[in-house]
N, C-alpha and C positions, 0 to 999 in steps of 0.2 A: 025307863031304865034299861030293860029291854033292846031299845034303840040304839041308844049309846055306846051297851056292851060291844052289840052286832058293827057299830059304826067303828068301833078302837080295833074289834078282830078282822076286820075289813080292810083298816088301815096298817095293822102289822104285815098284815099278809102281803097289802101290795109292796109295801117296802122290803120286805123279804126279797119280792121278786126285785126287785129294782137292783137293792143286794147283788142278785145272784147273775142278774143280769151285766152288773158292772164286773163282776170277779170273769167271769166266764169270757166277757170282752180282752178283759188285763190278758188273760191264757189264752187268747187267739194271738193277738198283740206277741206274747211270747212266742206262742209258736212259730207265726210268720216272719218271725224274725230270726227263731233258731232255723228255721229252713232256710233262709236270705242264708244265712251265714254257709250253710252247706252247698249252695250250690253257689257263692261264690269261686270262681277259679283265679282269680289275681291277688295277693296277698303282699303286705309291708313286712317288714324286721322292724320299722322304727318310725316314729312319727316325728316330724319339724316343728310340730305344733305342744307335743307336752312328751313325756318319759314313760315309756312303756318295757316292764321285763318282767320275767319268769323266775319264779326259782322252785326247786326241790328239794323236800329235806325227807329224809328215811326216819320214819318214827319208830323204828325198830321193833315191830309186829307182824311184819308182811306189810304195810301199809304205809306207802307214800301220800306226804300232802305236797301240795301246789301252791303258791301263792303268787297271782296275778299284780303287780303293783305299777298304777296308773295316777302319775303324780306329776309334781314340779310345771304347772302351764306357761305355756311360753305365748299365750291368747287369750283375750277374756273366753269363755265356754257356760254357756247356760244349758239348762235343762238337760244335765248329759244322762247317757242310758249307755248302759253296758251289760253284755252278755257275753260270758266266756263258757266254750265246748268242748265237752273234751271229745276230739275227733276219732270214733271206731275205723271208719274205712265204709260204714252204712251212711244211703243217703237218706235216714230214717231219724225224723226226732224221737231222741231219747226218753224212757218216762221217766229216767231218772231228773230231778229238777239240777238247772244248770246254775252255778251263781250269776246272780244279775245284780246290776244296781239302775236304779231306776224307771224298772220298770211294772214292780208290784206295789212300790212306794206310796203313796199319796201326796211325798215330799219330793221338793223338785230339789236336784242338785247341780250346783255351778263349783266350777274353778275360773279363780281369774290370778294370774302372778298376782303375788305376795300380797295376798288380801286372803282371810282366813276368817271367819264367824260362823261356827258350825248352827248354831240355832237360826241364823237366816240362811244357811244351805252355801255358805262359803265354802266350800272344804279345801283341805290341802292335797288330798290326794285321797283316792280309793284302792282297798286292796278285798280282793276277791280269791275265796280259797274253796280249796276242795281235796276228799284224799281218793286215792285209787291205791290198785294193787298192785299193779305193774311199774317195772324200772324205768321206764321211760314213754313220753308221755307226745301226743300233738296236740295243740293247743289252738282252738280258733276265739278267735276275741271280735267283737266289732264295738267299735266304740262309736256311739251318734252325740253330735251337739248342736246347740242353734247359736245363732250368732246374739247381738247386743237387744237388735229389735224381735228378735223371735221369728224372723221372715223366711233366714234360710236355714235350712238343716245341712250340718257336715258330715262324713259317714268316714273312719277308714276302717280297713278289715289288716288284722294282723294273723299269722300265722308263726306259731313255735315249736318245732320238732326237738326237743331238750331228752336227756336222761340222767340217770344217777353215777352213769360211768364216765360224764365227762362228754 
């Protein structure tokens, strides 16, 4: 009996670690990839490939939200991943956590024109938000996707210097 106990607390433990191991890989994964995005220096307004914009609304507190909205594909897109920054002027990732989609997931998600099934990871589009304090905001986005057979990855990087004044 003995044995067994020892063998179950043996086995939680190692999965524990395995756990921690996987979470701790997801948060490198993030972070190499909020730093990709900082030290990128060439940035889009607009993508050929699917609809990307910004907006701001004043929630009347002192506290502006953001909403990231990346929709309408004009490509099939598998396995996309997305993280949006809100850009300080530091080449330092943030501890504050950045919205992402698909990258803490365990869910893959796809856009493909006018095909929609959110339980097998159709979507129509993602929208990614966040609030801050300030009137006006830069915004860095990178959007990644693979193509049909999963072989290539597409990367672009957008950039939005936006405010509440117009």
């Amino acid at each position: 009996m003995k044995k067994i106990g020892l063998s179950l607390l043996l086995i939680l433990s190692l999965s524990a670690c395995v756990s921690n191991s996987n979470e701790e890989l997801t948060y490198q994964i993030y972070k190499t990839t909020y730093q990709s995005i900082l030290n990128t220096t060439s940035f889009q307004t607009s993508s050929q490939n699917f609809n990307i914009n910004v907006t701001l609304t004043d929630q009347g507190n002192g506290n502006v939200r953001y909403d990231l909205f990346v929709d309408e594909p004009k490509i099939s897109m598998y396995d996309i991943e997305i993280l949006a920054i809100v850009d300080t002027g530091l080449l330092v990732v943030s501890e504050a956590m950045m919205p992402s989609i698909g990258i803490f997931e365990d869910a893959q998600y796809h856009m493909i024109p006018y095909q929609i099934n959110a339980d097998y990871g159709y979507q129509k589009g993602f929208n990614l938000n966040g609030v801050i304090t300030s009137r006006q905001l830069t915004l860095k986005v990178l959007v990644m996707w693979k193509d049909y057979f999963k072989i290539r990855t597409y990367k672009e990087t957008f950039k939005f210097d936006i405010s509440l004044n117009g």
